[in-house]
C-alpha positions, 0 to 999 in steps of 0.5 A: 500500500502506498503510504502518504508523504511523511508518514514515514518521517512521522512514524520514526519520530514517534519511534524515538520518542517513545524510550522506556522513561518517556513511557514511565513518565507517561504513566506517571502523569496518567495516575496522578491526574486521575488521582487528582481527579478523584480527590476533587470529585471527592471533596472531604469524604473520606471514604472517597479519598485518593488511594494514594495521597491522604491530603486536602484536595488542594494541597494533594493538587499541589504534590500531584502537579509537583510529581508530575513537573518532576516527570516531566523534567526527567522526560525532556532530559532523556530526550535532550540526551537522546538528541546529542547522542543522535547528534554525536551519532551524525557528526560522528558519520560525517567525520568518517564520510569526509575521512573516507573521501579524504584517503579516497583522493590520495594517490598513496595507497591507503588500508587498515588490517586488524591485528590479526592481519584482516583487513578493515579499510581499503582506500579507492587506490588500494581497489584500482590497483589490485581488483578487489573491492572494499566491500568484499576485502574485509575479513580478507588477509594479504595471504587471499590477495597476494603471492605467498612471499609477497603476503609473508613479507607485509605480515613481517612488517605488521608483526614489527610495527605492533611490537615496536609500538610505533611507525616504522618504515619499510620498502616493500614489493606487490605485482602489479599488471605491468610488472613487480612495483616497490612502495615506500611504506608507512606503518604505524599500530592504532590502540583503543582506549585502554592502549591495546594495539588492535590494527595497524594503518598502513600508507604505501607510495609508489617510488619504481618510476624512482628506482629505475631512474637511480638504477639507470644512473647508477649503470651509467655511473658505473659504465662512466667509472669503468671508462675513467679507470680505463682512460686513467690508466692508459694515461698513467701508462703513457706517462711513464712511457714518456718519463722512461723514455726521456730518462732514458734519452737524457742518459744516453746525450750525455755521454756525446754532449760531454764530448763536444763541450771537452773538445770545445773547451781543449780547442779554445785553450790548446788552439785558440791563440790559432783561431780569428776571432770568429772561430773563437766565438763559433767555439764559444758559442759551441760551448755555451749551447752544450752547456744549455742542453746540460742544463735541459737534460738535467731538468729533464731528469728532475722533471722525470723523478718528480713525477716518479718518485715516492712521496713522503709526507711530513710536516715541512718548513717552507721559511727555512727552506726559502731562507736557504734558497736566498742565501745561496743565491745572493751568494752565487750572484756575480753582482752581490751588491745590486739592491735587493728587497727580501722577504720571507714570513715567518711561520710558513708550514706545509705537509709534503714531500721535503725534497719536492717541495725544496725544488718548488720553492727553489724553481718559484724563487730562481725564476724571482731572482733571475727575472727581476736581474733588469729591476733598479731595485729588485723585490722578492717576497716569500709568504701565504695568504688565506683565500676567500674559500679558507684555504691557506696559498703560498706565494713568491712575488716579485717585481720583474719582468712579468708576463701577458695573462693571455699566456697563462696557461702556457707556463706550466707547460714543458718548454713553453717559454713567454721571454726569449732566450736572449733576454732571460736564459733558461730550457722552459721544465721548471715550472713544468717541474713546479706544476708536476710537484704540486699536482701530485701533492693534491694541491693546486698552482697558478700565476697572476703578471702584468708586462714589466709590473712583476708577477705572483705564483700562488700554490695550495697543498692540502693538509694530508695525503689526499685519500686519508683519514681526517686529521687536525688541522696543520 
Protein backbone atom coordinates (compact mmCIF):
# COMPACT_ATOMS: atom_id res chain seq x y z
CA UNK A 1 0.00 0.00 0.00
CA UNK A 2 1.38 3.46 -0.74
CA UNK A 3 1.89 5.46 2.15
CA UNK A 4 1.43 9.05 2.42
CA UNK A 5 4.30 11.68 2.02
CA UNK A 6 5.87 11.98 5.73
CA UNK A 7 4.23 9.11 7.04
CA UNK A 8 7.46 7.66 7.21
CA UNK A 9 9.10 10.57 8.88
CA UNK A 10 6.29 10.66 11.44
CA UNK A 11 6.20 7.15 12.39
CA UNK A 12 10.22 7.19 13.02
CA UNK A 13 9.53 10.31 15.20
CA UNK A 14 7.25 8.54 17.14
CA UNK A 15 9.93 5.51 17.24
CA UNK A 16 12.12 7.67 19.22
CA UNK A 17 10.19 9.49 21.20
CA UNK A 18 8.95 6.55 22.82
CA UNK A 19 12.01 5.40 25.00
CA UNK A 20 11.28 3.32 28.15
CA UNK A 21 11.38 6.70 30.58
CA UNK A 22 9.05 8.85 28.21
CA UNK A 23 6.83 5.55 28.97
CA UNK A 24 7.29 5.57 32.71
CA UNK A 25 6.78 9.41 32.84
CA UNK A 26 3.85 8.86 30.91
CA UNK A 27 2.29 6.64 33.28
CA UNK A 28 3.20 8.55 35.89
CA UNK A 29 1.31 11.79 34.82
CA UNK A 30 -1.61 9.21 33.80
CA UNK A 31 -2.11 8.17 37.64
CA UNK A 32 -1.59 11.46 39.29
CA UNK A 33 -4.28 13.10 37.11
CA UNK A 34 -6.65 10.57 37.81
CA UNK A 35 -5.92 10.62 41.14
CA UNK A 36 -6.34 14.46 41.34
CA UNK A 37 -9.50 13.62 39.81
CA UNK A 38 -10.76 11.65 42.46
CA UNK A 39 -9.83 13.98 45.07
CA UNK A 40 -11.67 16.89 43.69
CA UNK A 41 -14.79 14.82 42.99
CA UNK A 42 -14.49 13.74 46.33
CA UNK A 43 -14.37 16.76 48.30
CA UNK A 44 -13.53 15.95 52.19
CA UNK A 45 -15.46 12.34 52.14
CA UNK A 46 -13.13 10.44 53.50
CA UNK A 47 -14.08 7.25 52.05
CA UNK A 48 -13.87 8.65 48.99
CA UNK A 49 -10.34 9.93 49.25
CA UNK A 50 -7.07 9.40 46.59
CA UNK A 51 -5.52 5.75 47.25
CA UNK A 52 -2.74 7.48 47.02
CA UNK A 53 -2.34 10.53 48.93
CA UNK A 54 -4.42 11.07 52.19
CA UNK A 55 -4.19 15.34 52.00
CA UNK A 56 -6.80 18.03 51.36
CA UNK A 57 -7.55 18.42 47.73
CA UNK A 58 -5.76 21.49 47.03
CA UNK A 59 -2.60 20.79 48.99
CA UNK A 60 -2.82 16.63 47.39
CA UNK A 61 -3.24 19.15 43.77
CA UNK A 62 -0.17 20.83 44.58
CA UNK A 63 2.15 17.31 45.42
CA UNK A 64 0.36 15.53 42.11
CA UNK A 65 1.33 18.73 39.84
CA UNK A 66 4.85 18.83 41.63
CA UNK A 67 5.24 14.99 40.73
CA UNK A 68 4.06 15.48 37.62
CA UNK A 69 6.56 18.77 36.64
CA UNK A 70 9.43 16.42 38.12
CA UNK A 71 8.22 13.52 35.40
CA UNK A 72 8.34 15.92 33.10
CA UNK A 73 11.76 17.24 33.81
CA UNK A 74 13.30 13.60 33.59
CA UNK A 75 11.37 13.24 30.01
CA UNK A 76 12.53 16.02 28.47
CA UNK A 77 16.46 15.43 29.87
CA UNK A 78 16.03 11.79 28.47
CA UNK A 79 15.09 13.12 25.46
CA UNK A 80 17.85 16.03 25.29
CA UNK A 81 20.48 13.26 25.95
CA UNK A 82 18.77 11.16 23.32
CA UNK A 83 19.23 14.21 20.91
CA UNK A 84 23.05 14.81 21.42
CA UNK A 85 23.52 11.14 21.17
CA UNK A 86 21.96 11.05 17.67
CA UNK A 87 23.54 14.33 17.05
CA UNK A 88 27.36 12.83 18.15
CA UNK A 89 25.90 9.78 16.00
CA UNK A 90 25.81 12.18 12.97
CA UNK A 91 28.58 14.19 13.40
CA UNK A 92 30.46 11.03 14.10
CA UNK A 93 29.22 9.79 10.26
CA UNK A 94 30.16 12.66 8.99
CA UNK A 95 33.89 12.71 10.08
CA UNK A 96 34.09 9.27 8.61
CA UNK A 97 32.42 10.16 5.32
CA UNK A 98 34.55 13.20 4.97
CA UNK A 99 37.82 10.94 6.04
CA UNK A 100 36.72 8.36 3.74
CA UNK A 101 36.82 10.88 0.69
CA UNK A 102 39.80 12.10 2.09
CA UNK A 103 42.12 8.62 1.78
CA UNK A 104 39.65 8.14 -1.41
CA UNK A 105 41.62 11.32 -3.18
CA UNK A 106 45.02 10.38 -2.01
CA UNK A 107 47.35 8.57 -4.63
CA UNK A 108 49.05 6.54 -1.95
CA UNK A 109 47.68 3.74 -1.30
CA UNK A 110 45.98 3.57 1.95
CA UNK A 111 44.50 0.42 4.33
CA UNK A 112 43.70 -0.66 7.97
CA UNK A 113 44.12 -4.61 8.81
CA UNK A 114 43.21 -5.81 12.38
CA UNK A 115 45.89 -7.24 14.43
CA UNK A 116 45.24 -10.38 13.06
CA UNK A 117 46.16 -9.23 9.51
CA UNK A 118 42.28 -8.98 8.45
CA UNK A 119 41.55 -6.33 6.57
CA UNK A 120 39.21 -3.35 7.83
CA UNK A 121 39.80 -0.30 5.21
CA UNK A 122 40.77 -0.02 1.97
CA UNK A 123 41.23 3.46 0.24
CA UNK A 124 39.99 3.66 -3.61
CA UNK A 125 43.75 3.42 -4.72
CA UNK A 126 44.06 0.09 -2.92
CA UNK A 127 40.70 -1.40 -5.15
CA UNK A 128 42.30 0.05 -8.71
CA UNK A 129 45.45 -1.37 -8.06
CA UNK A 130 44.61 -4.54 -7.18
CA UNK A 131 40.97 -5.59 -8.29
CA UNK A 132 39.09 -6.39 -5.12
CA UNK A 133 36.77 -4.06 -3.82
CA UNK A 134 36.22 -2.59 -0.50
CA UNK A 135 33.03 -4.34 0.30
CA UNK A 136 34.27 -7.57 -0.50
CA UNK A 137 38.07 -7.44 1.17
CA UNK A 138 37.05 -7.09 4.89
CA UNK A 139 37.51 -10.11 6.87
CA UNK A 140 40.22 -10.99 3.76
CA UNK A 141 44.16 -11.20 4.95
CA UNK A 142 47.36 -10.33 2.25
CA UNK A 143 47.53 -14.12 2.19
CA UNK A 144 43.72 -14.29 0.00
CA UNK A 145 45.32 -11.21 -2.29
CA UNK A 146 48.96 -11.64 -2.74
CA UNK A 147 51.63 -14.17 -3.54
CA UNK A 148 52.67 -16.26 -0.53
CA UNK A 149 56.27 -14.44 -0.05
CA UNK A 150 54.77 -11.38 -1.01
CA UNK A 151 51.61 -11.53 1.90
CA UNK A 152 54.82 -13.35 4.35
CA UNK A 153 56.60 -10.04 3.68
CA UNK A 154 53.71 -7.37 4.97
CA UNK A 155 52.66 -9.54 7.72
CA UNK A 156 56.52 -9.25 8.96
CA UNK A 157 56.11 -5.94 8.98
CA UNK A 158 52.73 -5.58 10.57
CA UNK A 159 54.13 -8.12 13.25
CA UNK A 160 57.05 -5.34 13.59
CA UNK A 161 55.25 -2.07 13.89
CA UNK A 162 52.84 -3.68 16.55
CA UNK A 163 55.85 -4.75 18.85
CA UNK A 164 57.65 -1.54 18.00
CA UNK A 165 54.66 0.40 19.37
CA UNK A 166 55.49 2.90 16.56
CA UNK A 167 55.76 3.76 12.78
CA UNK A 168 58.33 2.25 11.03
CA UNK A 169 59.45 2.43 7.66
CA UNK A 170 59.86 -0.16 5.36
CA UNK A 171 60.32 -0.94 1.46
CA UNK A 172 58.04 -3.07 0.07
CA UNK A 173 57.21 -5.32 -3.32
CA UNK A 174 53.44 -6.06 -4.65
CA UNK A 175 52.88 -7.28 -8.56
CA UNK A 176 51.03 -5.27 -10.03
CA UNK A 177 49.86 -5.87 -14.44
CA UNK A 178 52.56 -4.33 -15.94
CA UNK A 179 55.08 -5.85 -13.53
CA UNK A 180 56.64 -6.05 -9.71
CA UNK A 181 56.30 -2.17 -8.01
CA UNK A 182 58.33 -1.10 -4.94
CA UNK A 183 56.28 1.32 -2.29
CA UNK A 184 57.74 3.02 0.20
CA UNK A 185 55.57 2.23 3.23
CA UNK A 186 54.47 3.52 6.40
CA UNK A 187 53.18 1.53 9.27
CA UNK A 188 52.14 2.56 12.34
CA UNK A 189 49.68 0.33 15.34
CA UNK A 190 46.03 2.40 16.10
CA UNK A 191 45.12 1.36 20.22
CA UNK A 192 41.55 1.54 21.86
CA UNK A 193 41.33 3.28 24.91
CA UNK A 194 42.82 1.07 27.12
CA UNK A 195 46.40 1.48 24.93
CA UNK A 196 45.55 -2.25 23.14
CA UNK A 197 47.48 -2.26 19.65
CA UNK A 198 44.08 -3.70 17.94
CA UNK A 199 45.23 -2.58 13.93
CA UNK A 200 47.50 -1.04 12.22
CA UNK A 201 47.12 1.67 9.29
CA UNK A 202 49.35 1.50 6.66
CA UNK A 203 50.28 4.32 3.56
CA UNK A 204 52.15 3.00 0.69
CA UNK A 205 53.69 5.22 -2.19
CA UNK A 206 54.73 4.16 -5.44
CA UNK A 207 58.58 5.06 -5.93
CA UNK A 208 59.60 2.20 -9.22
CA UNK A 209 59.48 5.23 -11.86
CA UNK A 210 62.18 6.50 -8.54
CA UNK A 211 64.11 3.20 -8.57
CA UNK A 212 64.57 2.75 -12.43
CA UNK A 213 65.75 6.10 -12.73
CA UNK A 214 68.69 5.57 -9.87
CA UNK A 215 69.31 2.32 -11.36
CA UNK A 216 69.67 3.84 -14.54
CA UNK A 217 72.31 6.16 -13.11
CA UNK A 218 73.61 4.06 -11.43
CA UNK A 219 74.61 1.73 -14.59
CA UNK A 220 75.65 4.78 -16.04
CA UNK A 221 77.58 5.78 -13.47
CA UNK A 222 79.33 2.66 -13.20
CA UNK A 223 79.94 2.43 -17.18
CA UNK A 224 81.41 6.31 -16.55
CA UNK A 225 83.72 4.88 -13.58
CA UNK A 226 84.68 1.91 -15.87
CA UNK A 227 85.66 4.36 -18.71
CA UNK A 228 87.61 6.93 -16.47
CA UNK A 229 89.73 3.68 -14.71
CA UNK A 230 90.48 2.79 -18.46
CA UNK A 231 91.35 6.32 -19.65
CA UNK A 232 93.15 6.73 -16.26
CA UNK A 233 95.49 4.02 -16.62
CA UNK A 234 96.13 4.17 -20.09
CA UNK A 235 97.38 7.96 -19.49
CA UNK A 236 99.49 6.72 -16.24
CA UNK A 237 100.84 4.30 -18.67
CA UNK A 238 101.70 6.77 -21.41
CA UNK A 239 103.23 8.78 -18.74
CA UNK A 240 105.51 6.54 -17.69
CA UNK A 241 106.20 5.64 -21.04
CA UNK A 242 107.47 9.08 -21.75
CA UNK A 243 109.03 9.95 -18.37
CA UNK A 244 111.34 6.39 -19.32
CA UNK A 245 111.82 7.50 -22.44
CA UNK A 246 113.23 10.91 -21.54
CA UNK A 247 115.26 9.32 -18.64
CA UNK A 248 116.00 7.15 -20.97
CA UNK A 249 117.28 9.65 -23.85
CA UNK A 250 118.96 12.39 -21.39
CA UNK A 251 121.44 9.30 -20.22
CA UNK A 252 122.12 8.49 -23.37
CA UNK A 253 123.02 12.54 -24.60
CA UNK A 254 125.01 12.89 -22.11
CA UNK A 255 127.88 10.92 -22.77
CA UNK A 256 128.28 12.77 -26.69
CA UNK A 257 127.29 16.11 -25.32
CA UNK A 258 130.32 15.79 -22.65
CA UNK A 259 132.47 15.16 -25.76
CA UNK A 260 131.77 18.16 -27.70
CA UNK A 261 131.76 20.69 -24.57
CA UNK A 262 135.51 18.55 -23.53
CA UNK A 263 136.57 19.04 -27.11
CA UNK A 264 135.26 22.58 -27.49
CA UNK A 265 136.74 23.92 -24.46
CA UNK A 266 140.62 21.92 -25.35
CA UNK A 267 140.36 23.54 -28.58
CA UNK A 268 139.92 27.18 -27.02
CA UNK A 269 142.72 26.72 -24.74
CA UNK A 270 145.14 24.36 -26.89
CA UNK A 271 144.29 26.10 -30.03
CA UNK A 272 142.56 29.24 -29.50
CA UNK A 273 145.75 31.71 -29.77
CA UNK A 274 145.43 29.77 -33.63
CA UNK A 275 141.76 30.58 -34.45
CA UNK A 276 140.26 34.59 -35.88
CA UNK A 277 138.03 35.95 -33.63
CA UNK A 278 135.48 34.33 -35.42
CA UNK A 279 136.18 30.87 -34.93
CA UNK A 280 136.62 31.74 -31.30
CA UNK A 281 133.13 32.92 -30.98
CA UNK A 282 131.97 29.89 -33.35
CA UNK A 283 133.59 27.67 -30.40
CA UNK A 284 132.41 29.57 -27.56
CA UNK A 285 129.13 29.51 -28.89
CA UNK A 286 129.59 25.55 -29.11
CA UNK A 287 130.35 25.59 -25.84
CA UNK A 288 127.66 27.70 -24.12
CA UNK A 289 124.88 25.54 -26.38
CA UNK A 290 126.40 22.44 -24.75
CA UNK A 291 126.14 23.68 -21.51
CA UNK A 292 122.06 24.61 -22.31
CA UNK A 293 121.41 21.14 -23.29
CA UNK A 294 123.46 20.13 -19.82
CA UNK A 295 121.02 22.00 -18.00
CA UNK A 296 117.67 20.86 -20.46
CA UNK A 297 118.90 17.29 -19.85
CA UNK A 298 119.14 17.77 -16.05
CA UNK A 299 115.78 19.40 -15.89
CA UNK A 300 114.51 16.74 -17.70
CA UNK A 301 115.70 14.23 -15.20
CA UNK A 302 114.04 16.26 -12.21
CA UNK A 303 111.28 16.58 -14.25
CA UNK A 304 111.15 12.64 -14.54
CA UNK A 305 111.88 11.82 -11.00
CA UNK A 306 109.27 14.11 -9.67
CA UNK A 307 106.93 12.54 -11.37
CA UNK A 308 108.47 9.07 -10.42
CA UNK A 309 109.48 9.16 -7.20
CA UNK A 310 107.74 8.04 -3.90
CA UNK A 311 106.08 10.54 -1.93
CA UNK A 312 106.94 11.25 1.53
CA UNK A 313 104.68 13.15 3.74
CA UNK A 314 105.78 15.31 6.68
CA UNK A 315 105.33 18.31 8.09
CA UNK A 316 107.99 20.94 6.29
CA UNK A 317 109.50 24.47 6.78
CA UNK A 318 108.87 26.13 3.73
CA UNK A 319 110.59 29.83 5.77
CA UNK A 320 113.73 27.94 6.37
CA UNK A 321 113.97 26.25 3.22
CA UNK A 322 113.08 29.79 1.28
CA UNK A 323 115.59 31.46 3.64
CA UNK A 324 118.10 28.93 2.44
CA UNK A 325 117.48 29.13 -1.31
CA UNK A 326 118.23 33.44 -0.78
CA UNK A 327 121.01 32.93 0.87
CA UNK A 328 122.71 30.52 -1.88
CA UNK A 329 121.58 33.00 -4.47
CA UNK A 330 122.82 36.09 -3.31
CA UNK A 331 125.98 34.26 -2.73
CA UNK A 332 126.33 32.95 -6.42
CA UNK A 333 125.12 36.27 -7.83
CA UNK A 334 128.05 37.89 -9.94
CA UNK A 335 126.64 41.13 -8.92
CA UNK A 336 126.30 40.69 -4.60
CA UNK A 337 125.77 44.45 -4.09
CA UNK A 338 122.69 45.12 -6.68
CA UNK A 339 119.97 46.39 -4.17
CA UNK A 340 117.56 43.77 -3.44
CA UNK A 341 114.04 43.97 -1.10
CA UNK A 342 113.63 40.27 0.64
CA UNK A 343 111.23 38.97 2.45
CA UNK A 344 110.45 35.95 3.65
CA UNK A 345 107.40 35.30 6.50
CA UNK A 346 107.76 33.89 9.47
CA UNK A 347 105.77 30.55 10.34
CA UNK A 348 105.06 29.33 6.51
CA UNK A 349 104.17 25.14 7.23
CA UNK A 350 103.18 22.78 4.83
CA UNK A 351 102.90 18.84 4.51
CA UNK A 352 104.69 17.29 1.76
CA UNK A 353 107.30 15.65 0.30
CA UNK A 354 110.56 17.74 1.64
CA UNK A 355 112.77 17.49 -1.01
CA UNK A 356 109.91 18.26 -3.79
CA UNK A 357 108.78 20.71 -2.10
CA UNK A 358 112.61 22.32 -1.79
CA UNK A 359 112.67 22.01 -5.82
CA UNK A 360 109.22 24.39 -5.78
CA UNK A 361 110.46 26.75 -3.93
CA UNK A 362 113.81 26.62 -5.43
CA UNK A 363 112.45 26.85 -9.05
CA UNK A 364 109.47 29.74 -7.60
CA UNK A 365 112.46 31.66 -6.41
CA UNK A 366 115.06 31.07 -9.15
CA UNK A 367 112.57 32.34 -11.61
CA UNK A 368 112.24 35.95 -8.95
CA UNK A 369 115.80 36.41 -8.97
CA UNK A 370 116.52 35.79 -12.45
CA UNK A 371 113.65 37.93 -13.97
CA UNK A 372 113.94 40.89 -11.83
CA UNK A 373 118.08 40.85 -12.63
CA UNK A 374 116.97 44.04 -15.00
CA UNK A 375 114.89 45.92 -11.71
CA UNK A 376 116.95 49.02 -10.42
CA UNK A 377 115.93 47.70 -7.20
CA UNK A 378 114.54 44.27 -7.07
CA UNK A 379 111.53 42.86 -4.62
CA UNK A 380 111.49 39.15 -3.89
CA UNK A 381 108.52 38.25 -1.28
CA UNK A 382 108.05 35.00 0.17
CA UNK A 383 104.63 34.27 2.06
CA UNK A 384 100.99 32.91 2.49
CA UNK A 385 97.71 34.38 2.48
CA UNK A 386 94.07 32.92 3.44
CA UNK A 387 91.71 32.61 0.36
CA UNK A 388 88.01 33.92 0.46
CA UNK A 389 87.48 29.73 0.43
CA UNK A 390 89.50 29.40 3.77
CA UNK A 391 92.48 27.93 2.48
CA UNK A 392 95.92 28.76 3.22
CA UNK A 393 98.18 29.68 -0.57
CA UNK A 394 101.53 30.04 -0.54
CA UNK A 395 103.14 32.55 -2.72
CA UNK A 396 106.60 34.23 -4.47
CA UNK A 397 106.03 37.61 -5.62
CA UNK A 398 108.21 39.78 -7.42
CA UNK A 399 108.71 42.91 -9.21
CA UNK A 400 110.44 41.67 -12.55
CA UNK A 401 109.63 41.19 -16.00
CA UNK A 402 106.19 39.95 -15.59
CA UNK A 403 104.46 38.26 -18.33
CA UNK A 404 100.77 38.72 -20.65
CA UNK A 405 97.88 36.78 -18.59
CA UNK A 406 96.75 35.79 -22.29
CA UNK A 407 99.62 33.12 -21.98
CA UNK A 408 98.86 32.00 -18.94
CA UNK A 409 98.00 28.86 -19.44
CA UNK A 410 101.47 28.10 -21.09
CA UNK A 411 103.69 28.32 -18.38
CA UNK A 412 103.34 25.09 -16.68
CA UNK A 413 103.55 23.81 -19.98
CA UNK A 414 107.42 21.72 -20.77
CA UNK A 415 109.49 24.06 -22.98
CA UNK A 416 106.77 26.90 -23.43
CA UNK A 417 108.50 29.82 -22.83
CA UNK A 418 106.82 33.66 -22.62
CA UNK A 419 110.99 35.60 -22.79
CA UNK A 420 113.24 34.70 -25.13
CA UNK A 421 116.46 33.29 -24.51
CA UNK A 422 118.47 36.25 -25.27
CA UNK A 423 116.62 38.37 -22.66
CA UNK A 424 116.38 35.64 -19.79
CA UNK A 425 118.17 32.08 -20.23
CA UNK A 426 116.60 29.31 -19.40
CA UNK A 427 115.41 25.44 -21.03
CA UNK A 428 111.35 26.15 -20.21
CA UNK A 429 110.93 22.32 -17.32
CA UNK A 430 110.75 24.37 -14.01
CA UNK A 431 107.87 25.42 -13.97
CA UNK A 432 106.76 22.21 -15.79
CA UNK A 433 108.54 20.68 -12.75
CA UNK A 434 106.57 23.27 -10.21
CA UNK A 435 103.44 22.37 -11.73
CA UNK A 436 104.06 18.01 -11.74
CA UNK A 437 105.04 18.54 -7.65
CA UNK A 438 102.00 20.47 -6.90
CA UNK A 439 99.88 18.00 -8.98
CA UNK A 440 100.82 15.16 -7.24
CA UNK A 441 100.55 16.65 -3.89
CA UNK A 442 96.95 17.20 -4.46
CA UNK A 443 97.16 20.52 -4.37
CA UNK A 444 96.72 23.46 -6.95
CA UNK A 445 99.10 26.04 -8.68
CA UNK A 446 98.64 29.46 -10.86
CA UNK A 447 100.39 32.59 -11.77
CA UNK A 448 98.87 36.05 -11.84
CA UNK A 449 101.58 39.24 -14.08
CA UNK A 450 101.27 42.03 -15.70
CA UNK A 451 104.15 43.01 -18.66
CA UNK A 452 107.13 44.80 -16.78
CA UNK A 453 104.97 45.02 -13.08
CA UNK A 454 106.44 41.60 -11.90
CA UNK A 455 104.41 38.51 -11.50
CA UNK A 456 102.80 36.44 -8.07
CA UNK A 457 102.80 32.50 -8.33
CA UNK A 458 100.42 31.20 -5.84
CA UNK A 459 100.27 27.31 -4.77
CA UNK A 460 97.78 25.20 -2.43
CA UNK A 461 98.53 21.83 -0.79
CA UNK A 462 96.02 20.10 1.28
CA UNK A 463 96.72 19.34 4.63
CA UNK A 464 97.23 15.42 4.47
CA UNK A 465 97.89 12.99 1.63
CA UNK A 466 94.71 13.01 -0.48
CA UNK A 467 92.61 9.69 0.41
CA UNK A 468 93.36 9.68 4.24
CA UNK A 469 91.60 9.86 7.16
CA UNK A 470 90.61 13.45 8.62
CA UNK A 471 93.42 14.67 10.59
CA UNK A 472 93.60 18.16 12.74
CA UNK A 473 94.33 20.98 11.49
CA UNK A 474 98.29 21.79 10.21
Amino acid sequence: MRQRPGTTGARAGLRSALTPTALVVAAVVVVCLLDLALAIRAHDDASHRSPLLSLPPFAEALALGAICLLALGAAARSRMALLRSETARVSADEDAKRLLQVIDNSSAVIYMRDADGRYLLVNSRFEQLFGVKREEIVGMTDFDIFPPEVAADFRANDLKALASGGAIQAEETAPQSDGPHTYITVKYPITDPSGRHYAICGISTDITDLKRVEEEARSLNTGLETRVRERTAELEASTRELDAFAYSVSHDLRAPLRAVAGFSELLLEDYGRGLDPTGRDYLGRVVAATSRMSRLIDDLLTLSRATRAELSWRPVDLTAIAQRILTDLRAADTDPDRPMELIVEDGLRATGDPALLELVLQNLISNAWKFTAKQDKALIHVGAERLPDGACSFFVRDSGAGFDMRYADKLFVPFQRLHSNEDFAGSGIGLAIVGRIINRHGGRIWAEGHPERGAVFRFVLPERPPGSAEGGPR
